[in-house]
Structure formats: structure tokens, C-alpha cells
N, C-alpha and C positions, 0 to 999 in steps of 0.2 A: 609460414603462418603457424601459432602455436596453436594450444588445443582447446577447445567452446569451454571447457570448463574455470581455466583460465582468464580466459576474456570478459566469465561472468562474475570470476571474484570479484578480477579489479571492476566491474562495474556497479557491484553489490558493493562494493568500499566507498565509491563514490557519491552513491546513494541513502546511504549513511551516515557518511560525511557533513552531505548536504541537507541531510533529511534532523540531525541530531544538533545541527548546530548551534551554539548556545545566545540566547537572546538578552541580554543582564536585564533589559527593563522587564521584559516578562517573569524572571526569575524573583526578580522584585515583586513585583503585584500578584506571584503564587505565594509567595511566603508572608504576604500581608493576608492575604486569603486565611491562612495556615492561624495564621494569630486570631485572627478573628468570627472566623465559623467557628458557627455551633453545631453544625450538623457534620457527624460522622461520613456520611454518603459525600460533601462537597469537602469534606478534608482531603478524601479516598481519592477523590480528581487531581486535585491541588498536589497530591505526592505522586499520581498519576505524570501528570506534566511533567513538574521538575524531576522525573523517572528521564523523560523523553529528552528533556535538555539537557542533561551531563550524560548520558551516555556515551556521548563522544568529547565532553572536556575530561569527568571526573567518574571512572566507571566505577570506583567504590562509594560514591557517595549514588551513583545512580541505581544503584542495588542497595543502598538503606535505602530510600528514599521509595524503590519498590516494594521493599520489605514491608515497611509502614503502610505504603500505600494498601497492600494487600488485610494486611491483619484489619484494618479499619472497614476495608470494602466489605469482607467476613463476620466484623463486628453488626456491621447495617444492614446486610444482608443486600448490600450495590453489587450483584452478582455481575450486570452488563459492565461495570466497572472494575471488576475481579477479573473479571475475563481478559479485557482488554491488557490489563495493566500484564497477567500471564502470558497472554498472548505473546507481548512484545517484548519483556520479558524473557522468552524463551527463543525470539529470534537475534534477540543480541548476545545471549552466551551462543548460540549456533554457529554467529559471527567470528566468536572467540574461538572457537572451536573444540567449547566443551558440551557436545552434543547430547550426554546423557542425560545433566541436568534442562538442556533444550526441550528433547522430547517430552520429560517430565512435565515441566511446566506447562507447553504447549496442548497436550493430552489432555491437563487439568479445566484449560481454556474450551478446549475443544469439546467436554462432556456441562460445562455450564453453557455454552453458546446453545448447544443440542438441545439441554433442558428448558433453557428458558423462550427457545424458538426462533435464535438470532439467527438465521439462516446463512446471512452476508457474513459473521462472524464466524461462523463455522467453515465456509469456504474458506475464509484467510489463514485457520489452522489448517486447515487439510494442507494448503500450499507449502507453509511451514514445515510441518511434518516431511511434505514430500521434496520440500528444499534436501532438511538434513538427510533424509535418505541416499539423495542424489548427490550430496557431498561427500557422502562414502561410501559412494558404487554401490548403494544398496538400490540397483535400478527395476527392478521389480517389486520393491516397497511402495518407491517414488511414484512408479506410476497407477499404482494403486491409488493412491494418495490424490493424486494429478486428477486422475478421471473423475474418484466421486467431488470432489469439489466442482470439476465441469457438471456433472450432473447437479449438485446444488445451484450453482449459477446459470443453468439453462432454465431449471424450474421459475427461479424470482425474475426470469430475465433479466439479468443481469450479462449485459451486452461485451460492456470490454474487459471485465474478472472473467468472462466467456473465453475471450479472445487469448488473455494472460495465460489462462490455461492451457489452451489448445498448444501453445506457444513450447510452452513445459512439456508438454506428453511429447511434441514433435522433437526438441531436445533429447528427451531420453532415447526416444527411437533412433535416432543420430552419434549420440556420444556412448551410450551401455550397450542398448540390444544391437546395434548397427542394423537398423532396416532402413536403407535409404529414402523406399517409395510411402511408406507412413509416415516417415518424417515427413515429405516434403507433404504429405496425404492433409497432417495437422497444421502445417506452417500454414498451407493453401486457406483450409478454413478459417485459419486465424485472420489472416489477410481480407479474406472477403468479408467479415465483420466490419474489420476496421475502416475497409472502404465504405458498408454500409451505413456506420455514425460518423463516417469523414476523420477519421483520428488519421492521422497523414504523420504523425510522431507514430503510432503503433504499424501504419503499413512500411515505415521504413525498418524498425527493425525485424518485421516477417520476410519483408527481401531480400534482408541481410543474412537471415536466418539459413533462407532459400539457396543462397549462395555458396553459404558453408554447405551445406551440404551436394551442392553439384561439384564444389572444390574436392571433396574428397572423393567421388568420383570421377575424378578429372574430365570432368567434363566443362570444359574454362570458358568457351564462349558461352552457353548458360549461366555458368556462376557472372560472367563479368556485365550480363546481360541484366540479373537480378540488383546487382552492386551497383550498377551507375540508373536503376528507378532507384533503389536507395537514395543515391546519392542527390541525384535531382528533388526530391522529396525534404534533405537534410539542407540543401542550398535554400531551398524554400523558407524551409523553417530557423535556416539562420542556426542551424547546431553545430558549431564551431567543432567542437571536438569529436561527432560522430562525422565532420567532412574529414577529417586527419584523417580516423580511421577509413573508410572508405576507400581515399585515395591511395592506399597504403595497400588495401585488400585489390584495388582494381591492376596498382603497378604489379602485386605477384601473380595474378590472372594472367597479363601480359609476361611475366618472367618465365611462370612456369609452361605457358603456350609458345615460348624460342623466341619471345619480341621484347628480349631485352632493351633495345631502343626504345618503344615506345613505355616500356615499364618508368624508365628512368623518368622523365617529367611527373608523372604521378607523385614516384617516391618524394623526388623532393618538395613537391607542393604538401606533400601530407608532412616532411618534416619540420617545416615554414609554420604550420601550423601546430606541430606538438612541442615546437620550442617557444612559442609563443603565448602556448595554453602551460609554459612551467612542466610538460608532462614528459617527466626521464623516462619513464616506460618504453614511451613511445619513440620517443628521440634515442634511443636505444636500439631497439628496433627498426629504425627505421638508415640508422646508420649501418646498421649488417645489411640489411638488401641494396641499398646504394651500393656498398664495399663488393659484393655479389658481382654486381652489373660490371665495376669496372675490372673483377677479377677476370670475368668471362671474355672481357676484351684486354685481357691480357697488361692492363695498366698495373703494372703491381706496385709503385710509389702510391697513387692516390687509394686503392682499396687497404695498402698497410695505413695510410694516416686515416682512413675514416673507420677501420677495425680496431684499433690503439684509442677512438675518440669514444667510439663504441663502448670497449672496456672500461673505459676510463667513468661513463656515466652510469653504467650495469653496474660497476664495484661500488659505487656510492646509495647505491639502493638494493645493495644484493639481489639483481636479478639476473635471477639463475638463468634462464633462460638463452636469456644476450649473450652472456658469458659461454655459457658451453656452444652456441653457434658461435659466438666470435671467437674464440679458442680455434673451432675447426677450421674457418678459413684462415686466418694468421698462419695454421701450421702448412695451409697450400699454396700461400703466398712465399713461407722461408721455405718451402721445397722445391719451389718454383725458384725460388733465387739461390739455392743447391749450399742453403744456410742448415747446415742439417740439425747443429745443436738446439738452435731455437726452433725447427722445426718439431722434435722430439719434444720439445721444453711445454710447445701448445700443446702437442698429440696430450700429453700425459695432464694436462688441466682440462685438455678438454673432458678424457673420461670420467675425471673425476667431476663435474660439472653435470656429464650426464646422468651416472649415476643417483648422484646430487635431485635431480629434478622432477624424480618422482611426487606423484601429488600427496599432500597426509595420509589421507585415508589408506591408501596403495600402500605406504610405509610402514604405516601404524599395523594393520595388517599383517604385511611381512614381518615387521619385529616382535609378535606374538607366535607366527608359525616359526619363526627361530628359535625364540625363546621356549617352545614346546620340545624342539626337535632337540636345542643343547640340553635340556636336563635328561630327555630319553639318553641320549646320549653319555652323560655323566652315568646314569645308571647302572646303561650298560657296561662301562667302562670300571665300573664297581667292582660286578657283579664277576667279569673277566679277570680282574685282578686279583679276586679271591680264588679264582681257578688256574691263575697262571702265574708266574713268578714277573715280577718287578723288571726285572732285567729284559725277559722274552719280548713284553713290552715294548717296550722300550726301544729294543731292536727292530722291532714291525712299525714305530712311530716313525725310525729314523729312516728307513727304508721307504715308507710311504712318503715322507717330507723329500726323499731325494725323489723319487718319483713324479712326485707333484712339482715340482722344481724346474724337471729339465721339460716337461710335457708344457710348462707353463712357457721355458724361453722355447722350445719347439713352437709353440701357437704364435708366440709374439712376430717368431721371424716368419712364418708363413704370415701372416697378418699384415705386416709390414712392406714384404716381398710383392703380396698382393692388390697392396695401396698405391704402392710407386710403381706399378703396371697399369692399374688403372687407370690413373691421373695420367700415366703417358698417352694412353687408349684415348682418352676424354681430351686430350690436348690437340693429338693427330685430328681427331675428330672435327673438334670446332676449328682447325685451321682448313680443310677442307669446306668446314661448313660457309667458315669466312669465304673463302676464295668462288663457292658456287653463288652466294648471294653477291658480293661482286660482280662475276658475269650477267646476273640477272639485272642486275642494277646497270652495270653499262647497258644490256638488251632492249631495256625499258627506255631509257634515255636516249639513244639510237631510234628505236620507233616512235616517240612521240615527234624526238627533231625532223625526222625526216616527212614524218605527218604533216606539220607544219609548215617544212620548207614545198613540201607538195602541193598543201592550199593556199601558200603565196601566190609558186608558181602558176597556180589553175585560175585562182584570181587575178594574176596580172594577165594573162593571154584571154580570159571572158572581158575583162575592163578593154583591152588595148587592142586585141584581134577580133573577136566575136562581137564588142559591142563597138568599135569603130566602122566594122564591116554594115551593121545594122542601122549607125548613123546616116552613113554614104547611100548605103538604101534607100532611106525615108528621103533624103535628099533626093537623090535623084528621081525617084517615083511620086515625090510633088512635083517638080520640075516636068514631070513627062505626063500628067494630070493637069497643069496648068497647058501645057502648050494643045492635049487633045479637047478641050473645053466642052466634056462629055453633055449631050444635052437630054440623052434617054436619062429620063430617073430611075429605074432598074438599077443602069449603069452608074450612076452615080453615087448611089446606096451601095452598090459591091466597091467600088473604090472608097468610099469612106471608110467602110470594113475591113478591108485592105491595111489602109494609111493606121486605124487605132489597131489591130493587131501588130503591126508593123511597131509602133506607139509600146504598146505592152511588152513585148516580147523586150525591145532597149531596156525598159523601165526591170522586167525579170532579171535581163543578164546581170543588172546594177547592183540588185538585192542581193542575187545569191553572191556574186562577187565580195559584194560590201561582209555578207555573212564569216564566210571562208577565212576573210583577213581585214576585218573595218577597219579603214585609216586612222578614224577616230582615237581608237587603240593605241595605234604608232605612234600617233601625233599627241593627244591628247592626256590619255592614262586609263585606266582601269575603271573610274567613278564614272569618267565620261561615257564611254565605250556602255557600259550599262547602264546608264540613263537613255544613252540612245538606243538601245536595245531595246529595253523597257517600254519607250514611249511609243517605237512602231508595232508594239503590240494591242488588239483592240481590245479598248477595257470593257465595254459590255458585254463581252463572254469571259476575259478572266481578269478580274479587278487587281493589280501587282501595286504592293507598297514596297518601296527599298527604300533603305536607312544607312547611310555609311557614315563612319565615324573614325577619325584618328589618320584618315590616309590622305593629308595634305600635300607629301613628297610623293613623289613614284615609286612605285618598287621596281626591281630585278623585273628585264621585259620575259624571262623566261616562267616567273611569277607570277605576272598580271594575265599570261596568255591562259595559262592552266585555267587562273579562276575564272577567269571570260569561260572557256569553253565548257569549265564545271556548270556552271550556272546557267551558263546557254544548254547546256544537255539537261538538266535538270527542270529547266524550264517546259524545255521541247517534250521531256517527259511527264509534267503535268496535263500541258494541252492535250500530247496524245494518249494519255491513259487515267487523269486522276479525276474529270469531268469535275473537275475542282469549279468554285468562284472567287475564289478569294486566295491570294498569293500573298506570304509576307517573308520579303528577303532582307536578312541585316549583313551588314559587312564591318568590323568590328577590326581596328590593330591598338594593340595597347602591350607599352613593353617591343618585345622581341618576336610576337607571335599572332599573327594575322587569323580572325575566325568569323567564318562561314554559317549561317543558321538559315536553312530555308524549309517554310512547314505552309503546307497547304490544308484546304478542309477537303479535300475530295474524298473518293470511297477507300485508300487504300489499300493493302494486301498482305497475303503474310508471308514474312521476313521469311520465316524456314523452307518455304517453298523455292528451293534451290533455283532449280529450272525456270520460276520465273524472274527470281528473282536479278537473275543474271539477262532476264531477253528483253526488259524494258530500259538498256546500258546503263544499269548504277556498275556493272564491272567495268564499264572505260571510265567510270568517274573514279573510282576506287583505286583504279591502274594510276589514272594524272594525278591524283594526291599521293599516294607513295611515292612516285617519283622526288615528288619533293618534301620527302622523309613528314610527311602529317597522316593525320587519321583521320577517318570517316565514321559516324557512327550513324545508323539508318534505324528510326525509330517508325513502327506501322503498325496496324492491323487493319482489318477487311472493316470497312465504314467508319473511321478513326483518324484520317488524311494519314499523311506521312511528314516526319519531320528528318531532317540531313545537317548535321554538325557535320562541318570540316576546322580542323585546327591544322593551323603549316608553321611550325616555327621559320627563324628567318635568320640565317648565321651570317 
């Protein structure tokens, strides 16, 4: 995952894009404006506007057209129009990344909003201001900036410029200052805002927000916990291009927590969608972490062609990024195939790649403290020359250059020496890693078959031994009631007593049998099997709707057993703990991949609570879905019900 600052250019481009983009019929009916006002103050708008709409066709014509707009706004004394037109103004050279004249203008804006009392105006400079600060790690500007605008926008309440804010100061705490517990301190309040006016577009990006920063504390089930309320929030709203990312962010959750497998589905659902939405960035992107997955399983044909497809989309839109990671795996793939030359050929793009991608600001930076240090430098070298002969020089340059020289090929081959030990270390490693998850994976499969061949077995001997023996009973013990023709009623009443326990007890052994191993199951399928489950349960204590959809054929009987018993545990677990009323269960196959959703209204509980989490058996639910390589995802809190996605692909 690259770094917040990044993710918020290209989103700040897109927003610009979208935000600037030209309308020709309004462009028309501003320049009819233009022709025909008499008032300086509606000219000053009119050049206003078409400021706004070629900013992103024609930025030299959208800087005259600011130009004018301004001198006129100045002429009439449309200060709230002065302002604006600076304002924005100053965030599109910001964009360019000519910040000095940014700040300029925006300052300009900022002390007429002040004067004239626009309070909302002046919050949008402060932001301004503490954008470009934040574009050149000047993060103790930023958030100076950041706060008093929250303080303007708390005073006029102004609820989600509130939220925007917080959003920003928790960023800086995140990417400058690194304090991770204020960051997430701002996100959080940001977030509870946004729930309070219902903005479900601004609470997904605080979770997103929330994520990155538990990512950089590796703390991956957090972040993936934050990322997928995202990501349910952006399903919702149909944000095509924030589901890419997401599922993009959730696959390296799972990468970087060792669940390469489950990463992969993600990855490609979010590629499906960044090629779709035209976005190379992302399809860039997203072909290094696929190339990743198969590297780790050792496929090295398919991760060389989706690292070469990689390339191939980064080089057309120079992004750096892609490049210098797809450089680095390419050179572990040809040293993994003991291609040494082409392995060398990445190693040395990639450096240069890395180097390469530092952010402007970082650069611009650097190339003045150079550019300080080579004239000190020249000076001194002046200054020495005038004290020392030409030659003496000369001799101490060549001596140095050979020094530097062989210290440089000394580094390289320790450097080198200590890569292709590594990668051996990291090799051994994950084949051991391989080989132990394979045994667990046969262990698993082993205990659940022989679970099952256990409850056949227990079910056929209560069906065939225990409830034949009980038949033979009630038979005979009518037959020996009819022949004593009890005529005490006492007696009579304990023999009818008798006869329905007798009665009950057939009917018990039936049930649990039936439970263990329903025929229905065998014979029938999975839909059936839980309809009749479903229905012997009584609805006036838990109301159960089921919905199944797509599952016409059978599946795999090793398939249909799991979800029966998922579902029957999960159910069992409602009754006995969720004091629920209402039950809704979908059963869902579309494509390759069979999915599970069951969410009740009961009281709930909380997920982090380990110990309990594990005593009310969502661990044997969790255990039968791994077996068959799906995931679980368990969503709760205390008075909240619970809701349980299961997804099982189906090979």
C-alpha cells in the first residue's frame, strides 16, 4: 500500500477534474452575461465562473479570466467576490504546484473573508492554507491551519466543514507528526459527526481513514475490520471506484496478516473494477499484488506475466510507484529462475525507481540543501587551491575517487551476498510454512469426516437399535394392557402415562437422529434439508425467513453437509443466546461462489471478547468454513444483533 499523501493527490485530481469540468452551454450564457452587464459586481462573477470552467480545459485562459475577474471585483468593491474568485484561485496554482503564489493569494482571501465577516469563507482558506502546508511537510503549519478553521466551523456550526476538518488534523497526526492515537482520536470524531447528519459518503471515508492508520500499526484485523464498514457503506452508495479501492485495501489486510489465499479474491474483484472504471493507477497496482500472491506460491510464469502487464500500464502513465515495486519482484522472480543477468537488469531499475519517488516537496527540499552544501563546497575548494598546489589536489581527488570506488563495489557485494541469503531464508521458510498448513489442513479434514461419519453412525444405531427396540416396546406393552383390561382408574391413568412416555421418548430418539444426519439432506439437497429444519422450529418465539436463490443443482455432499451444520449451529446459537425474534437467513450461489448471510435482532455481543467469543461455537463455525477454503466474517455488538457472512468458493 503506498503512502496517504499519495492517495490524496490522485483524489484531489479527480476532484478537480470533475469539479472544473467545462460546460460549453454555460460558457456561452457567461460570456452573453459579459456582453451585456452593466454592472461591474455581475461582470466580476461572470469572469468568476468561466475562472471555474477552464481551469481544467484552458489554465491560461482560466488565469486571465481570474485576472479580470479580480481587477473588476476591486473596481466595485464585490469583496465576497474578490475573495472567492482568490480563494480558488489560489487552490488551483496549489494544484500546480506553484505554492508560493497559492499562499499569496489565498492569505489575500483569507484577510477579506475576516473583514467582511464571511466566517464559512474564511474556514475554506484556512483549509487551503493548511492543504499547501501539508503538501510540503510543513505539518505543524498545517495544523495550525486545520484547527482554527475547526474552530470557525464549530462556532457557525457548521457540522460536516466540522467533520472535513477533524479528518485533516487526524491526517497530519498520521502521515507528519506519527501519533497514531490522535489520529485515530480525530478520525473517530469525525466519524461520529457524520453519523450524526447521516453523511454515509463522509462515514466511509473516516473508516477508511481508521484503517490506514491501524495498517501502519500492523494491526490488520482492526484495519480490515474498518475497511469492510467502508466498504459496506460504499456498496450502498454505489461508489464504484471507492469499492476497487477497498477491496484492494482489504486483499493486503489479508496479505500482509499470511492469508495470501484469501487476499487473492479481493485483489481481483478490485481489478475487475479499476479496469472497468479506465483507472491505470489502479490496474497497476493492483497487478503487483496479484504477481505478489503468486510469487509467494512459488508460480513464477504467472507472477512474471502479470509483473511485465504491470510494467507495461505504470510505463504509460509514469507511475513511479508500480514501477519501482514491479522492478523489485521481476528481479525475485529472475533469481528465483537463477536468470542472473535480468535479475541485476531489475535490481538496478528498481533503485533507480526508488530513488525516483520521492514526494516534491521531500525533493525540492533536498535540492536546495545540496545546492547550499555544493557552493560551500566550491568555496572551500577555492579557498584550498589558493593554499595548495593544483597538482596536490588532484592527487587527494584521485585517491578519494579510488576510495570511494572500491567501498562502493565492497557495499554492493555485501548487499547482494545478503539478498540472495535472504531470499534463501524466506524461501526455506514459506516451504516449511507450506508444509505445516498442509498438515493442518489434512487435520481439519480428518476431524470433521470422521465427526460426521460418527453422526451417521450414532443416527443409524438410535433410527435402527434404540428406536426399533422402543417400537417392540409400545407394542408389546399395548398388547399386555389390552389383555390385563385394567379396571382400577388409578391404574389406568399410570398405564396411559406409561404408553405417551413410551410415545415420546420413539418420537425424541426420531428427532435427534433425524438432527445428526436428516435423510432429507441425502435424498433431497441442501434447500430441502433447511426448509425442513426451519419449519420444525416454532415461529412464535423466533420468526425465521430463508431466501435461497441460484441453487437449482446439488452441490458437492461434502458442501451441503458444512452449510447445514453451519446454519443449524448458528441457528442453535441464536435460540440459545441471542433472545432474538426475528431471524433472516439468505442462501445466495451466483457464478462460482456459494454465500451465506444470517443476521438476527437480538442483544448481541462484543466481537473482541475472545473468550466469549469462542464459548458460544462461532469457532466450530469458522473451523467448517475453512475447511472449505471460504471466510467468515462476524459482525456484533452488545444490543445490535449479530450479523455472519460466510463466502465458500466452489472449484
Amino acid at each position: 500500500m503506498y503512502k496517504l499523501k499519495a492517495a490524496l493527490l490522485l483524489l484531489l485530481s479527480i476532484m478537480l477534474s470533475n469539479a472544473f469540468a467545462q460546460d460549453k452551454v454555460r460558457v456561452d450564457s457567461l460570456t452573453r452575461v459579459l456582453k451585456t452587464a452593466k454592472s461591474d459586481t455581475v461582470k466580476a462573477k461572470a469572469y468568476y465562473n468561466l475562472m471555474m470552467e477552464y481551469v481544467d480545459a484552458d489554465s491560461a485562459l482560466a488565469i486571465k479570466y481570474a485576472n479580470q475577474g479580480m481587477a473588476l471585483a476591486a473596481k466595485s468593491h464585490a469583496d465576497k467576490v474578490l475573495g472567492n474568485i482568490q480563494n480558488n484561485l489560489g487552490a488551483f496554482y496549489n494544484f500546480r504546484g506553484e505554492r508560493r503564489i497559492s499562499d499569496s493569494l489565498i492569505n489575500l482571501a483569507l484577510k477579506i473573508r475576516l473583514r467582511i465577516k464571511d466566517s464559512l469563507g474564511a474556514a475554506y482558506s484556512l483549509m487551503n492554507l493548511g492543504h499547501n502546508n501539508y503538501d510540503q511537510n510543513n505539518y505543524a503549519a498545517a495544523l495550525r491551519y486545520y484547527t482554527q478553521a475547526a474552530r470557525i466551523r464549530e462556532k457557525i456550526h457548521d457540522k460536516k466543514g466540522l467533520a472535513g476538518s477533524y479528518i485533516w488534523i487526524g491526517n497530519v497526526y498520521y502521515e507528519g507528526i506519527v501519533n497514531y492515537p490522535r489520529a485515530l482520536e480525530y478520525h473517530g470524531k469525525a466519524l461520529a459527526i457524520y453519523k450524526e447528519i447521516n453523511d454515509e459518503l463522509g462515514q466511509s471515508y473516516a473508516y477508511s481513514n481508521m484503517a490506514n492508520v491501524y495498517m501502519e500499526q500492523k494491526d490488520y484485523n482492526r484495519s480490515l475490520k474498518y475497511n469492510l464498514l467502508s466498504l459496506k457503506l460504499k456498496l450502498k452508495l454505489n461508489n464504484v471506484r471507492g469499492i476497487g479501492v477497498l477491496y484492494n485495501n482489504i486483499g493486503n489486510m489479508y496479505f500482509y496478516s499470511g492469508k495470501a489465499d484469501k487476499a487473492l479474491p479481493y485483489y481481483y474483484k478490485s481489478l475487475k473494477i479499476r479496469e472497468s472504471q479506465d483507472d491505470k493507477v489502479g490496474v497497476g497496482t493492483s497487478y503487483v499484488n496479484i504477481a505478489n500472491v503468486y510469487l509467494g506460491r512459488n508460480d513464477l510464469p504467472k507472477a512474471e506475466d502479470l509483473l511485465l502487464k504491470a510494467i507495461k500500464v505504470a510505463q504509460e502513465i509514469n507511475f513511479k510507484a508500480a514501477l519501482r515495486d514491479g522492478y523489485l519482484s521481476l528481479f525475485t522472480v529472475y533469481n528465483l529462475k537463477k536468470d542472473y543477468p535480468k535479475a541485476i537488469e531489475y535490481f538496478k531499475l528498481h533503485t533507480d525507481y526508488k530513488d525516483s519517488t520521492m514526494n516534491e516537496a521531500s525533493a525540492k527540499q533536498i535540492a536546495e540543501i545540496q545546492t547550499k552544501y555544493e557552493t560551500e563546497k566550491k568555496e572551500e575548494r577555492i579557498n584550498l587551491l589558493n593554499k595548495q598546489t593544483q597538482i596536490q589536489q588532484l592527487k587527494i581527488d584521485k585517491r578519494n575517487t579510488t576510495i570511494f570506488i572500491i567501498c562502493c563495489i565492497f557495499i554492493v557485494i555485501v548487499a547482494f551476498g545478503y539478498l540472495f541469503y535472504n531470499r534463501y531464508r524466506l524461501k526455506q521458510a514459506a516451504i516449511l510454512q507450506a508444509e505445516v498448513m498442509k498438515q493442518q489442513d489434512m487435520a481439519t479434514k480428518g476431524i470433521i469426516a470422521a465427526e460426521e461419519n460418527e453422526r451417521r453412525r450414532i443416527a443409524g444405531d438410535l433410527h435402527d437399535g434404540v428406536g426399533q427396540l422402543l417400537s417392540a416396546t409400545r407394542m408389546n406393552l399395548d398388547t399386555l394392557l389390552e389383555r390385563l383390561k385394567l379396571s382400577d382408574t388409578e391404574n389406568r391413568e399410570l398405564a396411559d402415562k406409561t404408553m405417551a412416555m413410551v410415545d415420546e421418548s420413539c418420537k425424541e430418539v426420531r428427532t435427534i437422529a433425524h438432527q445428526m444426519m436428516p435423510n432429507v439432506l441425502l435424498k433431497l439437497g441442501l434447500t430441502s434439508a433447511l426448509r425442513d429444519f426451519v419449519n420444525k422450529i416454532d415461529s412464535h418465539r423466533l420468526k425465521i425467513m430463508l431466501d435461497v436463490s441460484g441453487l437449482q443443482n446439488r452441490l458437492d455432499s461434502s458442501v451441503e453437509i458444512v452449510l447445514y451444520r453451519v446454519v443449524q449451529e448458528t441457528v442453535n446459537n441464536v435460540i440459545k443466546h441471542a433472545k432474538a425474534s426475528l431471524l433472516d437467513i439468505q442462501l445466495q450461489m451466483e457464478g462460482h461462489e456459494v454465500s451465506v448471510t444470517i443476521e438476527d435482532n437480538g442483544r448481541g455481543f462484543d466481537t473482541t471478547d475472545r473468550e466469549k467469543f469462542e464459548g458460544i461455537g462461532l469457532k466450530n463455525i469458522i473451523t467448517r468454513v475453512e475447511y472449505l477454503k471460504g471466510t467468515v466474517d462476524i459482525s456484533s455488538s452488545p444490543g445490535k444483533g449479530t450479523l455472519v457472512a460466510i463466502l465458500i468458493p466452489l472449484n
